[in-house]
N, C-alpha and C positions, 0 to 999 in steps of 0.2 A: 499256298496261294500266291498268285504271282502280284507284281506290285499295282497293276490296274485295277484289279479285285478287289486288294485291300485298301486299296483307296476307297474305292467307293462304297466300299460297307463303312468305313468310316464315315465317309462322309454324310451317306444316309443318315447314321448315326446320332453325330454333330445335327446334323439337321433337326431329327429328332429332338432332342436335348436342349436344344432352342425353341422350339415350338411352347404353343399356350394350354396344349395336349397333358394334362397332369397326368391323364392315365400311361401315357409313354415316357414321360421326363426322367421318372425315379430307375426304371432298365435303362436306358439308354444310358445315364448316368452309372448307374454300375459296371453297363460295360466297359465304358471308356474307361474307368476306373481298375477293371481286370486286365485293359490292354497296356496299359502303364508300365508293365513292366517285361513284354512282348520286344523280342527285336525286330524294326522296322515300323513302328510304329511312329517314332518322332518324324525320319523322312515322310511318315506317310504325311503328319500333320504341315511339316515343312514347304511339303508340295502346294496342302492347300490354301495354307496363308498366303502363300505366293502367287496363289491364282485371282485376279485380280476382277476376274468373271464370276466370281462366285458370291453368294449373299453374305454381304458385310457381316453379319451376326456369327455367322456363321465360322468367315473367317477369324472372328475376334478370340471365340473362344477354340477353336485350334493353337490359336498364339499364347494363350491364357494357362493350356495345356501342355504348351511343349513349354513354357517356363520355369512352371511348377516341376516339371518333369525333368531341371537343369538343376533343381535346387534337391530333389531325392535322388535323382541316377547316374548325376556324371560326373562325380566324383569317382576315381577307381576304386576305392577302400568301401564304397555304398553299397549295398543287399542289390543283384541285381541291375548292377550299374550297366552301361553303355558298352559295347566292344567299341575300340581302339579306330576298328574302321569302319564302324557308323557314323562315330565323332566326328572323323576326319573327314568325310562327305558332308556330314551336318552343317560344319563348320564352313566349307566352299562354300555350301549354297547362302548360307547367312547372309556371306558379300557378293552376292552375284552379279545384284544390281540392288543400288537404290532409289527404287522411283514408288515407294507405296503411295496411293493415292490420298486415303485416309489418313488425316491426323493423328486421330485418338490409335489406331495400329501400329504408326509409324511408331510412335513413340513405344509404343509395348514391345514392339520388334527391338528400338535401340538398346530398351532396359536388357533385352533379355543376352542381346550381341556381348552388352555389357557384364551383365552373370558370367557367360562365359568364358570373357577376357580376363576377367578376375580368376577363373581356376588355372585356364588355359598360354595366358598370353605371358611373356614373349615365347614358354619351349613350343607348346605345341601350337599355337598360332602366332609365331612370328611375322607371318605377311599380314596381318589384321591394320596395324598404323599407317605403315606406308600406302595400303588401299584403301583405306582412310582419307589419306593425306589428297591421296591421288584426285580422290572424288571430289575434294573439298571443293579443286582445282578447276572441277569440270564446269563449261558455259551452262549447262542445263540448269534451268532456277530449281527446278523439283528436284533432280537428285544432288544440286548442290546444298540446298537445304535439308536434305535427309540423312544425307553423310555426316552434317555438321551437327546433325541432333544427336548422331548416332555417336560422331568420337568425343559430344559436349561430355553424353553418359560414360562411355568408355575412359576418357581422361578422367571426370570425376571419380569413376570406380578404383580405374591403377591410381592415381592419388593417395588413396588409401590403403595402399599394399606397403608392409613393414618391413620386408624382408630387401636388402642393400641392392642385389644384384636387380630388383623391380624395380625399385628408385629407380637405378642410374638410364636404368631403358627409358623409362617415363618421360625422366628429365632430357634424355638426348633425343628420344623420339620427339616431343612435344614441348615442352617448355623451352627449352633455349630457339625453338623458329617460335615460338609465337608472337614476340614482339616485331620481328622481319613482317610474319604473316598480318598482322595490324598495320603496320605501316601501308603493304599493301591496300589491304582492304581500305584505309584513307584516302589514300590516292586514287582508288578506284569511282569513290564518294568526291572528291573534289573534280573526276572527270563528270561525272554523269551529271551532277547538279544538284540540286533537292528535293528532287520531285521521283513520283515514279515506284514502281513496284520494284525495280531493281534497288534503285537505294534505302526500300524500306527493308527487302532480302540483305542487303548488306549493312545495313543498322543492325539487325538481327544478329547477323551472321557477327559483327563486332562485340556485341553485348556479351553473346555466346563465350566467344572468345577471352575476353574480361573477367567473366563471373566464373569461369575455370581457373583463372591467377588469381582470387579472391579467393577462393575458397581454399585452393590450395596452402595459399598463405595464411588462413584462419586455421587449417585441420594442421598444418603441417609448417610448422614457422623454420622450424631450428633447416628441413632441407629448402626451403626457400631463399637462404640466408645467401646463396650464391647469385641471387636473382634480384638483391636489393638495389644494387648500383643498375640494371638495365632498367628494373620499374620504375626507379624515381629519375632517370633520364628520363623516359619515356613521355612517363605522366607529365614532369615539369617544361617539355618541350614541346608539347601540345597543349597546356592549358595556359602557358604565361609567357610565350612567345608567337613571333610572326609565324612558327612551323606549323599551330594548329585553326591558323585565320583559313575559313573558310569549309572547311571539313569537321569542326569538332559539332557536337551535338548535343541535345541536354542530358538525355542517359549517360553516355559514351563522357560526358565529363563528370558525371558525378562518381560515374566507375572510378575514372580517373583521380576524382579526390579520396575517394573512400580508399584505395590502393596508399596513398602518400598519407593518409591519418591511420590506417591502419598499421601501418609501418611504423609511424611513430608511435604507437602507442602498445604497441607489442611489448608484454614483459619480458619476453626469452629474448627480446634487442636489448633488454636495461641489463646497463652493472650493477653488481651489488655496492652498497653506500662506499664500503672498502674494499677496492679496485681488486688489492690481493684476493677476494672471496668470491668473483664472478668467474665464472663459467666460460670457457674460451669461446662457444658460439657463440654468446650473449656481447663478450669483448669486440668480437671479429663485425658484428652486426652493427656493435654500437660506433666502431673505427668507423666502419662505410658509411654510417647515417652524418657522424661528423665533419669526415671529410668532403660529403656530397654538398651539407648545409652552407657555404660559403657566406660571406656577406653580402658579395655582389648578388649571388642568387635567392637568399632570403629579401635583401631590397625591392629585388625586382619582384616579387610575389608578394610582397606584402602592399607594393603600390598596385599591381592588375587585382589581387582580390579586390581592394577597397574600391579602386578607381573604375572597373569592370565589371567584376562579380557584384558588387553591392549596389550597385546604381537599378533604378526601380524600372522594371519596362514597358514598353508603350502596353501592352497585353496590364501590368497590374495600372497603370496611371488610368487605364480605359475602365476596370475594374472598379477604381475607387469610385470614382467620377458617376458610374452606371449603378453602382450596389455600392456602397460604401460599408455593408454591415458585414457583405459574402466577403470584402480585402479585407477587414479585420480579422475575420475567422481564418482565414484564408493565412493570413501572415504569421498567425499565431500556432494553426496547428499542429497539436501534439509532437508523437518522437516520432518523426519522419525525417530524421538526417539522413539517412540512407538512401531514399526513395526521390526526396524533393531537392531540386538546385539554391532554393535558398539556404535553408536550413543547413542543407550540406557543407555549402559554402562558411555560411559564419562558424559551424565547428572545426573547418581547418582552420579558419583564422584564429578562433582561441586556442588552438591545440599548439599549433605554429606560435604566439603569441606568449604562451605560456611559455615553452620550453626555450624560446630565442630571443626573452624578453628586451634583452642587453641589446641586440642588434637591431629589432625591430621597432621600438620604443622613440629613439629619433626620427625613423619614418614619416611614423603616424604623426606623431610635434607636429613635424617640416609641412606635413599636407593640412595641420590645422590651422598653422603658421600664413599659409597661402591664402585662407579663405579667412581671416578677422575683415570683421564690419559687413554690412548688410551687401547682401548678392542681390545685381542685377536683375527686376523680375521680368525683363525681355529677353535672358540669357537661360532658356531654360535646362540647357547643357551642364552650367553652373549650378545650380538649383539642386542638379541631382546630382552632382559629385558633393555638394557641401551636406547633402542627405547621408550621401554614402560616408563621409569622415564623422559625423555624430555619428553615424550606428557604429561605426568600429570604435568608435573611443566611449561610447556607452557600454558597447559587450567587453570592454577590456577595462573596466571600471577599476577594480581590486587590484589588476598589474599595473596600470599608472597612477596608485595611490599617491606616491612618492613624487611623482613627475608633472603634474595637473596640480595647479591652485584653484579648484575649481569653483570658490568661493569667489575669484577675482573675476573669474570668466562668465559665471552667471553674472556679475553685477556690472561688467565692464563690455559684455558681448551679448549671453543670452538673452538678458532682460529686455535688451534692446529690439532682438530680434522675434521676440515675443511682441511687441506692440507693435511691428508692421502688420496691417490691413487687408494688404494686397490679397485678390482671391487667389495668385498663382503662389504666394506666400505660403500657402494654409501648409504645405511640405515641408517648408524649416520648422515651422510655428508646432504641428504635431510630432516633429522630431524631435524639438527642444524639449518638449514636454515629458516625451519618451525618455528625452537623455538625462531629465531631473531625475525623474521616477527611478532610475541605473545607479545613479548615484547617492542619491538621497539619503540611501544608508551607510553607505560607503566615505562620505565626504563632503556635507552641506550643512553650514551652519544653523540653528533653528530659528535666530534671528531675522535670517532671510527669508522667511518661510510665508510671512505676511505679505513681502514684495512678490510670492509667487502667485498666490492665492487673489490678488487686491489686479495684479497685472491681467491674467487669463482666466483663472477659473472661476470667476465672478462674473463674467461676461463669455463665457463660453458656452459653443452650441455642441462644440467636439468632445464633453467629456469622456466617450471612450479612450480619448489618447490619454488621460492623466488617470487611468485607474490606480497606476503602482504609487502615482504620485501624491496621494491622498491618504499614501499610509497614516501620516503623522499630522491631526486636524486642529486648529484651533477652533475653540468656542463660538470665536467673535463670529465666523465664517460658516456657523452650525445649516444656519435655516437653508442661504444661498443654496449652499452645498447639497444640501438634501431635496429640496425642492427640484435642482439642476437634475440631479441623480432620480428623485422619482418621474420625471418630467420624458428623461431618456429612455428610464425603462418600461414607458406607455408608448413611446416613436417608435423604438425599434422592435422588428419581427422575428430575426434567427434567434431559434432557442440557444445558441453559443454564447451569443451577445446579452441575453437578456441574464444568463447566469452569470457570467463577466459582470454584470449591472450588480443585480443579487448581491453577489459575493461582497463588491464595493460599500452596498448599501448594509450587508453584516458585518462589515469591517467597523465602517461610521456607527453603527449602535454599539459593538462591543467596545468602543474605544469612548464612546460618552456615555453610555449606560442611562441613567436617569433624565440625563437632561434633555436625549431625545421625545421624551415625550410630548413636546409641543407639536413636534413637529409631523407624526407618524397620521396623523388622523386619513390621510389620503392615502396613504399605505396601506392601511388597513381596512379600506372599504375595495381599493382595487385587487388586492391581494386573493379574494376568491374567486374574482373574475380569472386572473391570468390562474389562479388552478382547475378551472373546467376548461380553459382554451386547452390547458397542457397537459389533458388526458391520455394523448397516447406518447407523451416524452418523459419518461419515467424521472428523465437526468436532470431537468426543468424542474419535475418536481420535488428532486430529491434538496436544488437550489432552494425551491421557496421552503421546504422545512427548516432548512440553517439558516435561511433569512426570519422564520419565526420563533426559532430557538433564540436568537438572539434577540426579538420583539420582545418575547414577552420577560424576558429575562429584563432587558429594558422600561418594560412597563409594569413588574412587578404585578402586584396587589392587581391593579388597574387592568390586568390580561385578561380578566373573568371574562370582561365586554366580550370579549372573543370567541369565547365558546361555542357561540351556535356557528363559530367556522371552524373553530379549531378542532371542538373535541371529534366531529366526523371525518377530519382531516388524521386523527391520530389513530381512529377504530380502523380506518381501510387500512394506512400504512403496516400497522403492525397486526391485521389478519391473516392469518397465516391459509386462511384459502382462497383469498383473492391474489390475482396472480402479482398485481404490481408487488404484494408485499418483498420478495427479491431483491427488490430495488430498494425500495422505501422505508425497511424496517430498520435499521439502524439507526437513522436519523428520525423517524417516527416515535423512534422509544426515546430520545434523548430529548424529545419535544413533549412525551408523556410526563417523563419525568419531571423537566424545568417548569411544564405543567403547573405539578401537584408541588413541585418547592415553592410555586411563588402565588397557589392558592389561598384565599384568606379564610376561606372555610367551604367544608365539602357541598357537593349536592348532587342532588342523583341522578345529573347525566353524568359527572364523575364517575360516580358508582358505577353507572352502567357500560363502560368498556371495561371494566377489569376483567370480564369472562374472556377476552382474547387473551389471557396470563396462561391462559389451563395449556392451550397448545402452546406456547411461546416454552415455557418451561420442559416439552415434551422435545424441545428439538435438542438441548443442550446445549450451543453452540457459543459463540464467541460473547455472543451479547448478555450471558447468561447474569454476568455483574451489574450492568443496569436491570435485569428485571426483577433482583432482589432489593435493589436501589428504589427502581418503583413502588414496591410492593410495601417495603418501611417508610415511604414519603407517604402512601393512604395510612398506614402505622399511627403515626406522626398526625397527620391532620386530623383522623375523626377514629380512633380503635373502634371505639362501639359500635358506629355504624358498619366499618369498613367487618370487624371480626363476626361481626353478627352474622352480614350477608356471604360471607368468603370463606371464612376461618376453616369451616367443614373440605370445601374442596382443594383452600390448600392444603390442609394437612393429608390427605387423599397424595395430593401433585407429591408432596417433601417425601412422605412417606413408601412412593415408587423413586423417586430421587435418591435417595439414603442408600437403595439396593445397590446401584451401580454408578459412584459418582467419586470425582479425585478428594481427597483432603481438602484441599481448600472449598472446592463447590458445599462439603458437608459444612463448612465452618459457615460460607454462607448463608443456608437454610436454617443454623441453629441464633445466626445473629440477629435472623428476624423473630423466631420464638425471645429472641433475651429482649430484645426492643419493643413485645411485645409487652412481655411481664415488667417492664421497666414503666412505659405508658400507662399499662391501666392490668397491675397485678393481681387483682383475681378475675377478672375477665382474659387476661391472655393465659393464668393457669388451666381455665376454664376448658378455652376452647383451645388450645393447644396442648390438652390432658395425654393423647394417644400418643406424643412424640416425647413425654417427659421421663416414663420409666426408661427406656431405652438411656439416656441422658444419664440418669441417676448410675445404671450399670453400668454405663462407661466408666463413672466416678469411681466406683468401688472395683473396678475392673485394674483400673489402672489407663486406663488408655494412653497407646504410647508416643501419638503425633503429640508435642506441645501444644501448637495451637488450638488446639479440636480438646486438650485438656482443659484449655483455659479456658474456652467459651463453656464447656461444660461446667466447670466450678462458677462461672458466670454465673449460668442461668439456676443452677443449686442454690446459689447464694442470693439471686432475687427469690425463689420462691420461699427457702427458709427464713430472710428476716421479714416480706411483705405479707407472704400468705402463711402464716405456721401451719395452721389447721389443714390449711391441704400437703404443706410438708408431712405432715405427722398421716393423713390416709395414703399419702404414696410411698411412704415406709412402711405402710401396713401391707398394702395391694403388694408391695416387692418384696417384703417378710413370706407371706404366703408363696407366693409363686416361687419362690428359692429354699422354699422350707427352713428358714433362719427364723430367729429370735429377731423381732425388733430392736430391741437393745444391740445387740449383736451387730445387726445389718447399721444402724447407728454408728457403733464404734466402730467399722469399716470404711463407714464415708468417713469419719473425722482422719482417722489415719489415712487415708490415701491424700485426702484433701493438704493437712499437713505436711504429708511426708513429698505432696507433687508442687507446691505454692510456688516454689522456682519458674513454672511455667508459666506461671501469669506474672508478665511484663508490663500491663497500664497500670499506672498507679489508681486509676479508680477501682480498676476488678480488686484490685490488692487492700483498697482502703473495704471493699462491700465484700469480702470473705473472711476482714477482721471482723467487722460489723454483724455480720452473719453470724460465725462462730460465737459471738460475744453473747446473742441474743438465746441460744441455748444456756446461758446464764440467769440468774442464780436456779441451781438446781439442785436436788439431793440423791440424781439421779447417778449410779455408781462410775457408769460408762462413761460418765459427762465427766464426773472427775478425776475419773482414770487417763482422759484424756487432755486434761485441764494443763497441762504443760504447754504442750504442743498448742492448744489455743491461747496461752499466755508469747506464746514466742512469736507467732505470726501477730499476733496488738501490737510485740514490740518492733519487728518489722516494717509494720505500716505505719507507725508513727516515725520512724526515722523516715520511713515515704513523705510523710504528708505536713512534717511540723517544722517549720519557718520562723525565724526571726522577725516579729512586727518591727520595722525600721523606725517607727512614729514612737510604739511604747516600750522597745526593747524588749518585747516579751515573746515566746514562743507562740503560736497558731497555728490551725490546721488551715492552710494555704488553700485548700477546696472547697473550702465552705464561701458560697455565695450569700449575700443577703437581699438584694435586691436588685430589681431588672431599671437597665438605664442602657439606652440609644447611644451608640458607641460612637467616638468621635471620631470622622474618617477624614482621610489626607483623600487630595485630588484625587490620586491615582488606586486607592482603596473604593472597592464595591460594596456598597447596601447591601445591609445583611436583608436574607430573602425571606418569605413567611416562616417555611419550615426553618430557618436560623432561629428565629424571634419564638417560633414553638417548643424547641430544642432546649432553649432558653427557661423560658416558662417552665420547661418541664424541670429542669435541671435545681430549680428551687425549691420545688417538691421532692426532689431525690435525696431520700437518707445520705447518697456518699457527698452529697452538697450543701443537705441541713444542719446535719447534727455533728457533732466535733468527735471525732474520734478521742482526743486526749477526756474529754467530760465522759462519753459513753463509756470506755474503758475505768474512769477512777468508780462511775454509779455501780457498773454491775459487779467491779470487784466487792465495794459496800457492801452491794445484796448479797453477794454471797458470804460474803464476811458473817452478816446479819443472820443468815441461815441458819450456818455450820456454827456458828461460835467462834471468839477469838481463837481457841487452843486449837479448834480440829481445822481452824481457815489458816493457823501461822504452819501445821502439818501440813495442809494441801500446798500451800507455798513452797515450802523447804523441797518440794519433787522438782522446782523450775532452776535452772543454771544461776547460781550468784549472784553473774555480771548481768546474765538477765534482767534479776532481781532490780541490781543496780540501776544500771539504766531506766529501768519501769519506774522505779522513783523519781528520776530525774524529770521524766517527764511528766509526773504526776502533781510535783512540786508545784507548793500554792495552790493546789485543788480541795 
């Protein structure tokens, strides 16, 4: 078939294979698919992409196909690779011309020039650069743009080639002109003007150009190390001198700074600490970067940043003036140093600032020096350079710790200029404020802190600018402050802003806790308003949760009132089938939680969000520790109610949980069974019966994680001293199902229990498995005193845990025994304990390990059993425990 035929059954084909024809798609598809590996097929496709008459769809996937077809066949060493002079045709037509009309082609065509180049270039396509080059050259704006996309992809691709002899082509083909070829391209941009399609093609064509030295230098430092002395000529001769007045641009300079901070901060440019142990590229990089930084030349760059780059522009001054909420968001946003001229800007100057602090450091003085006492506010020139020297000596706070008495300058300068009026002022006045906020942690007496507060933010309408400022509040200034702050964040509209507000207004309750409660009453009525404005801003709303996490934590007890907003606010966040929960849930559950700690008693719309727990526990996920946190704070507040209505479908959730869960997640689920029987002990053996034999096996198993040990002997040891009777059926129920003897499976638990006591590290578990063990006392039971060593040793154990010197009567005491509950006396900066603290409490005076004395329980039950056995056969059971045991046990028993 000659090559017009096969064209055009191709092409039919392709046609095909595009169409909305399902019944033709799936053949047509297989055949292009058989032709794949057909010689003359790629020309064929080549022809038709080239055809510029033909249905764009069409041509797309021809191009789509001969790519894919560069990645299977044209390799030599490939199944059916390419012959040698199809390639070599292939290859001509690729460059024959650049003029594709289409975009989205063009660009497919360049990736694909590029695959090639990468197997191909320099042996078998060494004319590819220089007709590259050629085109770059050419006046036509379409194929001077298609050339330049074409060799952006081709230099990025040889970039990445590791083999010496590729480098050196790369580098002499293309990087040592590309700074010539920029230069150009500027001069072209300062004839034309600013305007125009040309010099939007030649911004392009610049960027282009740039973002292949960038990259370069990110993939490939150590071969770029010959290029560092022309880039940082380059850069610093166009952004901080008379050479780039008039032609630079805002991309085209940020390239330019990102090129000079990248450099700097390049590790393969750093020596090691000891000079002897670097690397000679690393050496050779860091010589050139030294020798380039001069003083003269860091001077001068440290005056055009500050004096130039930091100065505010008509475009943001129009900004503030028209939107004051969109310049705040606006100034602040995120990590866009990369992308944005601010931003960019002040990270070379801390980068520069950093590393050349010795040199740069006078600078800055000298321009702050210039500017003492109030500026001109008919000089508005002045206005924004003295803007500009606060921002730079605010961002460099931590390096002129040593240099700045900034104590003298607030009180000698700032304050000052803090009480001018003037509406053209309001620029120093929210810059001062900024530059407290910079400093404040760094270097600001606390003293002064009143003169800040009493001077501006008591009479201010700006508090946006003092957010950072507010870190650290006095009392005296509570209401002002809070009233300003809720005031603000009922004015302003951007969701940016109103969390910026939030977050302030969480800061001011976590930092006075109790006392804001005078003050919230208007917060807390507007608070569900701005959550149904912020229905579709998930991030807004994830704000006003940390803003009520901190409320009610604030308002303790007093949160109930809240409820008919709160508890609907916690059921959506943390439902797992409405869609916000994604967003929500994190901080939804930490609001559940602070909830239920600072509830003063349950009630049943409490109750009624626990059913979002079933899925919550089904996901596993990170949050998985607050939802056991949850689950023991209902625990805690009301067992009966909560195990009544729940207990069955947790044990269901643990009981799929236990299958396929880490160590610690298992340790979790059994600390809410221990916190369970600890609460309310035959109600939580009760209903958490299904998950106890399993427990008890582990006991006698041995289990070999420590901790998962210890929780286990835990919860053994609340059910044998609280509940015996159900001790002694779940000895029975696991006697049968193992075919053991009771007695048997008995002296299995004591010996494991004894022989693993090392595991349990609280001194309470250790004092409540003495306790435990004790209470199988007096007995005549043989196992029991077969075992009776071993539970002689762990008593003595836990009373060197638990028995103290009384300092008052000189006498020994068990240090855990509580006797009564009293309201703890707190320092300023000490938090109120919460409901669930105060229940914890409560409970803890009912708790055998906090009632009853280990040295008293230990001397009765020796008695009983004394009393049992008889002095003769209790001084024989004795004589089986160690001497010094013996000893000791006295010691401590003495005066009992």
């Amino acid at each position: 078939m000659d090559m017009d035929s096969a064209r055009l059954v191709v092409l039919q084909t392709l046609t095909q294979a595009t169409s909305q024809d399902t019944a033709g798609l799936k053949p047509a598809e297989e055949q292009l698919k058989q032709w794949e590996t057909q010689p003359g097929f790629y020309s064929v496709l080549l022809n038709i992409f080239n055809n510029h008459m033909l249905d764009v769809n069409v041509r797309w996937l021809a191009v789509l196909y001969f790519k894919n077809g560069i990645d299977r066949y044209w390799r030599r060493v490939a199944p059916h690779s390419l012959s040698e002079e199809e390639k070599t045709s292939l290859r001509a037509g690729l460059i024959t011309n650049f003029n594709e009309p289409v975009n989205q082609i063009a660009t497919q065509i360049a990736v694909l020039i590029a695959k090639v180049a990468r197997l191909d270039c320099p042996r078998q396509w060494p004319e590819l650069i220089p007709i590259l080059m050629e085109s770059v050259k050419g006046q036509d704006g379409l194929q001077q743009h298609r050339a330049l996309l074409t060799f952006y992809h081709v230099t990025k691709t040889l970039a990445s080639k590791r083999l010496a002899q590729d480098r050196r082509l790369f580098e002499d083909g293309f990087l040592n002109a590309v700074f010539e070829r920029l230069k150009q391209f500027l001069e072209c941009c300062r004839r034309v003007g600013k305007d125009g399609t040309c010099r939007e093609k030649l911004e392009k064509t610049i960027i282009l150009y740039t973002k292949v030295l960038l990259d370069f230098l990110d993939y490939h430092p150590v071969a770029f190390i010959s290029l560092i002395q022309q880039s940082l000529e380059f850069a610093v001769s166009y952004l901080f001198t008379h050479v780039g007045e008039g032609v630079t641009f805002e991309r085209f300079t940020v390239q330019c700074m990102n090129l000079i901070k990248m450099i700097l901060q390049n590790h393969t440019y750093k020596p090691a600490k000891n000079i002897e142990d670097s690397k000679p590229e690393s050496l050779e990089a860091h010589n050139i970067k030294t020798a380039f930084f001069t003083h003269p030349t860091l001077t001068e760059i440290g005056r055009r940043l500050v004096s130039h780059y930091f100065l505010l522009t008509e475009e943001e001054l129009a900004l503030w003036e028209e939107d004051p909420e969109g310049f705040a968001v606006e100034e602040t946003g995120g990590d866009s140093w990369k992308y944005s001229l601010r931003p960019c800007t002040e990270v070379l100057f801390l980068d520069l600032f950093h590393k050349f602090s010795q040199t740069m450091t006078p600078v800055l003085l000298e321009m702050v020096q210039n500017l003492q006492g109030p500026t001109n506010v008919e000089d508005p020139v002045q206005l924004l350079i003295k803007d500009a020297v606060y921002n730079a000596v605010g961002l460099a706070a931590y390096d002129l710790f040593d240099n700045v008495d900034f104590d003298e300058w607030f009180k000698n300068q700032l304050l000052g200029e803090l009480q001018v009026s003037h509406h053209r002022y309001k620029l120093i006045r929210r810059r001062v404020i900024w530059l407290i906020g910079q400093w404040i942690s760094v270097k600001f007496k606390s003293d002064l802190r009143p003169l800040l507060y009493e001077t501006r933010i008591l009479n201010s309408n700006d508090l946006k600018d003092v957010f950072r400022a507010l870190s650290l509040i006095y009392f005296l200034y509570l209401e002002s402050i809070f009233g300003l702050l809720f005031q603000l964040l009922q004015q302003v509209t951007e969701c940016d802003t109103k969390m910026q507000v939030l977050h302030v207004i969480s800061c001011v309750i976590e930092r006075v806790h109790i006392q804001i409660r005078p003050y919230v009453g208007c917060l807390v009525q507007y608070l569900p308003l701005l959550w149904k404005q912020s229905e579709d801003h998930n991030m807004l709303r994830c704000a006003i949760l940390t803003t009520l996490i901190h409320l009610v934590q604030g308002l303790g007890s007093e949160s109930k009132n809240l409820y008919p907003f709160l508890l609907p606010v916690i059921q959506l966040s943390t439902d797992v089938s409405q869609s916000p929960h994604v967003y929500l849930m994190e901080d939804g559950l930490e609001l559940w939680l602070v909830t239920l700690e600072n509830s003063p008693a349950i009630t049943p719309e409490l109750l009624r969000i626990f059913p979002n727990m079933s899925a919550l526990l089904e996901l596993t996920s990170e949050n998985m520790r607050t939802c056991f946190q949850i689950i023991n704070a209902y625990i805690y507040l009301s067992a009966t109610d909560f195990l009544q209505n729940y207990a069955e479908a947790l044990c269901r959730s643990f009981c799929h949980l236990l299958k396929d869960i880490t160590n610690e997640g298992q340790v979790q689920v059994l600390k809410v069974v221990e916190i369970a029987l600890k609460v309310s002990p035959i109600l939580g053996a009760h209903m958490f019966q299904p998950l106890l034999p399993a427990v008890l096996r582990g006991v006698v198993d041995g289990e070999r994680y420590p901790v998962v040990m210890s929780t286990y002997l835990g919860i053994t040891g609340r059910v044998l001293l609280q509940n015996s009777s159900f001790f002694s059926s779940l000895l029975t129920q696991m006697a049968s199902e193992c075919n053991q003897g009771i007695d048997q499976l008995l002296g299995n638990v004591i010996e494991m229990w004894v022989d693993r006591m090392d595991n349990i590290t609280q001194p309470e578990r250790r004092k409540l498995s003495s306790l435990a063990l004790l209470s199988l006392l007096p007995s005549d039971n043989s196992v029991i005193q077969d075992k009776f060593c071993g539970i002689v040793n762990i008593c003595v154990e836990a009373l060197h845990d638990v028995m103290t010197e009384d300092s008052d009567t000189g006498t020994s005491r068990d240090c855990m025994l509580m006797s009564n509950f009293e309201e703890p006396k707190l320092s300023e900066d000490e938090e109120p304990p919460t409901e669930q603290d105060k229940r914890k409490k409560l409970l803890a005076l009912e708790d055998p390990v906090h009632s009853v004395s280990l040295q008293q329980f230990v001397y009765e039950k020796l008695k009983a059993q004394q009393a049992l056995m008889g002095d003769q056969a209790f001084g024989v059971l004795m004589e089986t425990v160690d001497t010094e045991i013996v000893r000791q046990l006295q010691e401590f028993l003495r005066g009992l």
